[in-house]
Structure formats: C-alpha cells, structure tokens
C-alpha positions, 0 to 999 in steps of 0.5 A: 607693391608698385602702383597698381595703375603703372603694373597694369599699363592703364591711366588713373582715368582708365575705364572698367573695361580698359582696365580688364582688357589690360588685365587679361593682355598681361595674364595670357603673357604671363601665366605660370603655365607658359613660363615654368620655372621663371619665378621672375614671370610668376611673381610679376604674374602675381603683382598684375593680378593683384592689381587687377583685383584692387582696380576691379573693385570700385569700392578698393579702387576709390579708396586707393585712389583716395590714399587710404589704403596702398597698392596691396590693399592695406589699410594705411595707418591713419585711415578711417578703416584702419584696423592695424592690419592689411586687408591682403595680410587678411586675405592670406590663403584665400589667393591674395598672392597667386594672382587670382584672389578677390576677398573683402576684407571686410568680411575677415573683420567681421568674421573675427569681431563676431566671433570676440562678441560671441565666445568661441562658438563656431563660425563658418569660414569667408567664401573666396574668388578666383579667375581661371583663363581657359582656351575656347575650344577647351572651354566649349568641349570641357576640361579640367585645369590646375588652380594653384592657391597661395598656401600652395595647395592645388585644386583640379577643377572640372570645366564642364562642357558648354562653359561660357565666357563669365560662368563661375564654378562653385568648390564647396569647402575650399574657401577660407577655414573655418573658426571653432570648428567651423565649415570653410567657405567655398571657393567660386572660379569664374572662367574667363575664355580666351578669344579664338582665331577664327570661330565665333561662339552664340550660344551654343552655335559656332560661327566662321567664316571661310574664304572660296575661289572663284572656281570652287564657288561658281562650279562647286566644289568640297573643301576642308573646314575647321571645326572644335572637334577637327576638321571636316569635308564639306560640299560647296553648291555649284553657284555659290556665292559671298554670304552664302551660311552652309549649316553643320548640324550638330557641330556646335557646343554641347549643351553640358555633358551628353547632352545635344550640340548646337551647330556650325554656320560656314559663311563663304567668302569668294575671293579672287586670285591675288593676280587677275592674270589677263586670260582671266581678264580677257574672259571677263570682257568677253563674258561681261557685256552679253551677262550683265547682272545688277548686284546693288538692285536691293539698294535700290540702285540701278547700273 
C-alpha cells in the first residue's frame, strides 16, 4: 500500500484535524455510492480509508512513522510487536478493507492468546468501527443507508431523526464472530454529516440567513424560504432590516422520532441592486439631507 500520508494529500507534520478534513474532502469524491460500477474509484476509496484509519489513530500513526508497522498496518518483521501477522490480515471482516474499519489488533491478539491459555471455552467476538457519511438534511430528518462490509455482507442502518455530527450507532452482534461458540462484538457507526450550503444546525435549531431588497424590507413583504422539510412562505415586517431573525416554530430538528422540533431562525440581509441606477440615486440625495439617521450611535460614534 502506498504511504498513507501521500494517499490522503497531507504532510507527515499534518495535525489531527488537517488529517480528518483531508479524509472527509476525498471520501465525499470518492464514495462508491456516486461512482457504481468504477471498482478503480472504489479501490482508491478503500486505500484512503484505510489511511485515514491508520493516521487517525496516534498509537498507529506513531508506529508507523517509527517503521514498525507498514502503510496497512502490519507488523514489519523485526518489530517489537511483530506477531507473524498483519494487524490488517487480523482485521479481516471486521471492515479493514471497505474503507470504514478501525480494529485494534491488539484486541485480536489477545482474544486468540487467551483462548490458547484457557482451552476451547467460549470467547465473545472483537467489537468493530465504522464511519458512515450522511447528508445534513438526511441526518436531521432520519434515514437509513447501506453499509457495506468487507465479507460483502451488508447492513441497513437506521439514522434516527435528530442525528448529530459524531453520534455513534451501536449494531449489536454484528462485529467480529465469536470463538467456541461465542456471541460476535457489536459493530458501532459513527455518522459523520456532510456540511450544508446555507442551513446551520445548534441543537435542535436551524439557522440561515436570507438576503432581501430594498423594497421588500422597507415597505414589507412575503417571500419564499428554504427549510429541511421544504419551502415555505414567509412575511417580511414593513421596515425591516439587516440582522432582523424572523423565528419558524417548530421548523428545526426533531428531538428523535415523534418527538417535538426546534426552530428555524431567518436572519435578513438587505441588500442593494447590483446597479444603483441614478433614479435611485437622485431619490437619495433628495431624501438624505432632510432624514438623516445615526447607524454607528452604538459604537459610540457620532456622524
């Protein structure tokens, strides 16, 4: 496997976060889902995965860039952990190779020098890691993607509504199989949401902001807004203005399934036409002098 670094587009020094935004930029690219069909796409998908999962784990990351282990994460013969195997060969069907897997192998390890140790007892399996990229308004209304594993297995898994960049679903029994007739581990998604053109979630409340005219500000008006669950008609109060927040009860993210919603704050913007043509002009210098109005007074400036 080529050098984690080089496949995720980042320098050695690259911090934590360079190293995730980089990760992210090339998995919205290259998502299986946008590309069926191209197994080039998918297999550069899975290389860059499997870097990210290598690079965002400082333990790996150090070892790697110590030369212990290589850019798959095996063990490199010689090393002081060396176990004759690949910690990646180790991974297997946990989802080392679809791009989304985050085993220790140390758990692997230990989970087969204990079973040596005690006979053929029975041995819950490894619990697993996934990272599932979902878009914003899918995530805040809920859905359900297809997560498909390394053994080519797949699995649907329920977003619920109100999901949250970093929440981490938990699937229990479909983690590593167990020894002797063991349970398996469970398998836990974290969902990762995809930024959104113009909404802004906190909390449970959706933020945006909208740009007016002049007209629609100054005399009122009712204008169409964009909201998670589409649009709707708004009224605009005669003399509104810049930073004016109109409120959309009830319009926000649900608080899980059934439960009450947050709300939806507009912020206005006015704004000019892109040509002040000179009857506007002419209005202005006439209207100017005989209305003038301090618009810095709370900077504690005076015109």
């Amino acid at each position: 496997m080529p050098d984690p670094y080089e496949l995720l587009g980042v320098s050695r020094s690259a911090s934590a976060d360079d190293i995730k935004q980089a990760y992210r930029k090339l998995a919205k690219q290259l998502h299986p889902d946008l590309h069926p069909g191209d197994a080039g796409v998918e297999r550069r998908f899975k290389d860059v995965s499997s870097a990210y999962d290598l690079l965002s784990d400082p333990k790996k990351r150090s070892r790697y860039d110590r030369g212990e282990i290589d850019g798959n994460g095996s063990e490199r013969p010689g090393g002081r952990f060396y176990r004759g195997f690949s910690e990646r060969a180790g991974r297997g069907a946990a989802g080392a190779g679809a791009g989304f897997g985050n085993v220790d192998a140390d758990d692997i390890f230990e989970m087969f020098t204990s079973q040596t140790r005690r006979g053929a007892g029975k041995r819950r399996g490894v619990d697993v890691s996934y990272s599932l990229s979902v878009d914003f308004i899918a995530a805040a209304l809920g859905t359900r993607r297809r997560l498909t594993l390394p053994d080519q297995r797949t699995l649907d898994v329920l977003i619920p509504p109100g999901t949250a960049e970093g929440t981490q679903l938990r699937l229990k029994g479909q983690g590593q199989a167990g020894l002797g007739g063991g349970p398996a581990g469970d398998a836990f998604v974290e969902i990762q949401v995809e930024p959104h053109a113009f909404f802004q979630r906190k909390d449970f409340d959706i933020h945006l902001e909208i740009p007016v005219t002049l007209q629609e500000a100054a005399l009122g008006s009712t204008i169409t807004v964009p909201t998670i669950d589409g649009k709707v008609v708004v009224k605009i109060p005669r003399g509104s203005n810049s930073g004016t927040v109109l409120r959309l009860k009830s319009r926000g993210v649900p608080r899980g399934k059934g439960g009450e919603r947050g709300d939806q704050y507009v912020k206005l913007t006015v704004l000019l036409p892109e040509r002040v043509d000179n009857e506007l002009v002419q209005f202005l210098e006439k209207w100017g002098p005989t209305h003038p109005y301090n618009v810095r007074a709370k900077l504690g400036l005076e015109d």
